[in-house]
N, C-alpha and C positions, 0 to 999 in steps of 0.2 A: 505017633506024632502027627499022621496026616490024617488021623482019626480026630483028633483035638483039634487037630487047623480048621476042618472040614467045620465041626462043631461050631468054632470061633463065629467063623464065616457065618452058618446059618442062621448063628445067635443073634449076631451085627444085626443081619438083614432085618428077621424078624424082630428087634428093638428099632430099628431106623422105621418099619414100616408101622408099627406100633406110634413113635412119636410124631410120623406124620397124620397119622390118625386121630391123635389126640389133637394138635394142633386144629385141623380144619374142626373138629366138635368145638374144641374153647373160639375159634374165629364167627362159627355160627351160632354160639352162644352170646357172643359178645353183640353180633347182629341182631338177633332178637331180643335183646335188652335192650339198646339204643334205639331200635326203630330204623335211624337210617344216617346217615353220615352228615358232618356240622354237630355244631357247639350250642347248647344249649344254657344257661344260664340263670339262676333263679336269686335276686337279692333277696337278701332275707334280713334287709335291713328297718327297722320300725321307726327311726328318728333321726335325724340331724338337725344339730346345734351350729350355730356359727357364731361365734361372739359378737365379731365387728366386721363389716364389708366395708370398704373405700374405694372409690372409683376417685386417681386425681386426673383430674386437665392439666397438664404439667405448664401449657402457656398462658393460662389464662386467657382473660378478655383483653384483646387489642384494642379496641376501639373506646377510645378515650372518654369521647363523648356520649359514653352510657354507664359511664362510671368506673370504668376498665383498668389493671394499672398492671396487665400480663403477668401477675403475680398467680402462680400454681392454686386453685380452691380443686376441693373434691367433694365430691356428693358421700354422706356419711349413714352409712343404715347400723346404728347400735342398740341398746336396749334404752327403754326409757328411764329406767331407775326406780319406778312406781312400785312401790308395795301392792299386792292382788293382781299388776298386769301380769299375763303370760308371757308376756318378755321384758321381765324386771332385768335380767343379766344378759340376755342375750338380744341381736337384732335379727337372727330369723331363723324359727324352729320349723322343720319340715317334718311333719308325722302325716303315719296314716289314716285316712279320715274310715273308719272303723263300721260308718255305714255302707260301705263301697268297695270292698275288698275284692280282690282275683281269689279264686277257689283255692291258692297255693299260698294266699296269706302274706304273700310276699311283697316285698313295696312295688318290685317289678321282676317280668318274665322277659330272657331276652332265648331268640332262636338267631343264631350265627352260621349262613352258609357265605359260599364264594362259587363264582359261576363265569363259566369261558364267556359269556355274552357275544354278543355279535359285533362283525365291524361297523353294521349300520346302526348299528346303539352304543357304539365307542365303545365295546371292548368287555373288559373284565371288571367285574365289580363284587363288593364284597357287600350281602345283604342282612340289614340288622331288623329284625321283625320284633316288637315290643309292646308287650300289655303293661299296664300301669296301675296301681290300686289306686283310688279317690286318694287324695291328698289334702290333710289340714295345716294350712300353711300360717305360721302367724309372723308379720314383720314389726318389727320394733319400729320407733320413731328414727325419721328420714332427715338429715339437716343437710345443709352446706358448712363449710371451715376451710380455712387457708390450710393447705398441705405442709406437712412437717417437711423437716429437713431431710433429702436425697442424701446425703450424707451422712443420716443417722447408723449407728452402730446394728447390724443385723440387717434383716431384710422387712424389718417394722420401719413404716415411715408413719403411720399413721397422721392426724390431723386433730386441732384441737382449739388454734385462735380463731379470732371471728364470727365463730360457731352462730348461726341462726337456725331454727326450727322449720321446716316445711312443711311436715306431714306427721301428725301423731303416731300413725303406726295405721296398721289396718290386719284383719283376717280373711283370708281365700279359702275356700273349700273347693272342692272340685270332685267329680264319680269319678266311676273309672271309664279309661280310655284306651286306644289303641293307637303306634305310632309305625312306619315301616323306614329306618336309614338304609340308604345306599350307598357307598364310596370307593371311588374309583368313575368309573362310567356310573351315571345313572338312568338306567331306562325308565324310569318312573316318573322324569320330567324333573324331578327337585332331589338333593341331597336327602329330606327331611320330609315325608307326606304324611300328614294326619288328616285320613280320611275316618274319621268314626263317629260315637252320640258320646256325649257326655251324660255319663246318669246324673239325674236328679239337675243335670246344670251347674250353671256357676253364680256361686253365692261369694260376697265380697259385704264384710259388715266391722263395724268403727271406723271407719276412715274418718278421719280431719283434717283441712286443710288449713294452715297457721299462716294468718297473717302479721308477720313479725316487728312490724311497724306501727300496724294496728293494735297489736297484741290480742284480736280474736280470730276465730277462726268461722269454718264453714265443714260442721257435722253432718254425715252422712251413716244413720244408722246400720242400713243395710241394703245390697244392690241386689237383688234377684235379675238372672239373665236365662232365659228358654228360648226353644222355637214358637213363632206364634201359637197360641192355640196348644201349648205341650208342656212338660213339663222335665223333657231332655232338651240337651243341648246338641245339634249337628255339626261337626269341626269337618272345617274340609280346608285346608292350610296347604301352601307349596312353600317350601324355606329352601334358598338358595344363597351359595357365598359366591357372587361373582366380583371381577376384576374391583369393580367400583366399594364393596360393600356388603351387606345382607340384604336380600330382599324378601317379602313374606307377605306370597298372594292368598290372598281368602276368595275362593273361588265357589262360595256356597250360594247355593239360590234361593237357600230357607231367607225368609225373614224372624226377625226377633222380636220377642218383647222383653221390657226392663220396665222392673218395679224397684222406687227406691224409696224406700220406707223412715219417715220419723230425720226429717232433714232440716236442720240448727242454724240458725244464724250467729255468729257472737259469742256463743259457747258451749261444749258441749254439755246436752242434761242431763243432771243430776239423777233424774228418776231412770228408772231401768229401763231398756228398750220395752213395750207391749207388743200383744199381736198384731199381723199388721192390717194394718187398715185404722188401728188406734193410736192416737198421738200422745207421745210420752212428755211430760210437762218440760216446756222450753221447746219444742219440735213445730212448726211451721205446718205441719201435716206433708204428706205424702205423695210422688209423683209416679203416674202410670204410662209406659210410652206402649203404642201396641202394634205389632207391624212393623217395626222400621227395617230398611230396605238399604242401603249403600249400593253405588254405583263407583265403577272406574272405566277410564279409558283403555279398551283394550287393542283399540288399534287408531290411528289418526281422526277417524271421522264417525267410528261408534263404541258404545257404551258398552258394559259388561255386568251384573250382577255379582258384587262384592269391594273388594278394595285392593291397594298395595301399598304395602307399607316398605320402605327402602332406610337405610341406617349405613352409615360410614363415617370417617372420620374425615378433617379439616384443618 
């Protein structure tokens, strides 16, 4: 019997010391597979649809004497209805733009750590590091409409009298890009910093501006935007949510050129866009701007290379 016990015992042991053994192999197993600690993330998504977007003003316009009657309007992005548009049903399809892919194919790569930070950078923050594939972005026709009823059944309020047209719809392309979030503390200065190049640039082509009163518009073939002299684009953006709103400093010291190619007065033409530098029949011909340069106030008394854009409600 204390033959057996003895046994017991040294079996336990040598099994206990066996599965610690095997543990710390699976723990450093699992560390050389990961690389190293945080979340890593890969969308593997190729498309989104959105039917209908509605943004309502729930007060309207106050002010009488501009035509105002505080009656709820919302700005309306749905499909145009067109047979051949790309957003016959829908108002804005987000795919990938298939010249400009991440190595992983994926629409986006995200890398997810968290970090004690210091008290002189406010603390702890959670960092979202993110690559982007080019994006082919197509938005359907943009109106205004008086807002449905708040009271409607479900959580659809949608909108539909008064309806006027604004914008025909237009297409963005965009390379790929890189973004880095922060939240919680951010030592990076902004919630949101896109410091990277944009390949190939940003291309923005059919937009129309509708004048609804007039009944024509003002056709804009195609907008090409690079660095001078390039044929990437430099993004240097700080996006911040403070007390008041959004803010969104473009703190870049590139300058740009913008080419807008095959530009309508009255209606858009008929004949297909050509290349550019050739005017497609109805097209006015084409504007080159080269260089341009923006300035802001960065502090009471001097200027800064870039801009700031601020957004809040009222």
């Amino acid at each position: 019997m204390k033959k057996f016990t003895k046994l017991a015992l040294v079996s336990s042991i040598a099994f206990s010391a066996n599965a610690m053994a095997m543990q710390a192999m699976d723990d450093a197993a699992l560390s050389s597979t990961t690389g190293q600690d945080g979340i890593n993330i890969g969308i593997g998504i190729s498309k989104i649809e959105i039917e209908k977007l509605l943004i309502h003003d729930n007060d309207g316009l106050t002010d009488t004497s501009l035509g105002g009657t505080s009656t709820a309007g919302a700005i309306v992005i749905k499909g145009t209805g067109v047979d051949g548009s790309p957003n016959k049903t829908h108002g804005i399809v987000i795919a990938a733009n298939t010249a400009s892919l991440l190595d992983s194919h994926n629409l986006a790569d995200l890398q997810i750590d968290s970090d004690a930070g210091t008290t002189a950078k406010g603390g702890a923050f959670i960092n979202i590091a993110a690559q982007v594939s080019g994006l082919d972005i197509k938005i359907g026709e943009i109106g205004v409409a008086k807002s449905g009823d708040t009271t409607a059944t479900g959580i659809r309020r949608g909108a539909a009298d008064n309806y006027n047209k604004i914008l025909t719809g237009l297409n963005v392309k965009t390379g790929k890009m890189e973004a880095n979030v922060q939240l919680g503390a951010t030592p990076q200065g902004a919630m949101i910093n896109l410091s990277t190049t944009m390949q190939g640039g940003l291309e923005i082509s059919d937009l129309g501006i509708v004048d609804s009163s007039g009944g024509g518009q003002i056709w804009l073939g195609k907008i090409q935007v690079a660095d001078a002299n390039g044929s990437d684009l430099a993004i240097s953006n700080k996006i911040s949510v403070t007390p008041t709103g959004l803010s969104i400093l473009n703190d870049s010291a590139n300058a740009t050129d913008i080419y807008v190619q095959a530009i309508a007065l009255g209606a858009k033409p008929t004949a297909a866009l050509g290349a550019r530098g050739t005017a497609t029949a109805g097209s006015i011909g084409d504007v080159e701007v080269q260089g341009l340069q923006t300035y802001y106030m960065d502090t009471a008394t001097t200027m800064a290379k870039g801009s700031v854009i601020t957004i809040s409600g009222r």
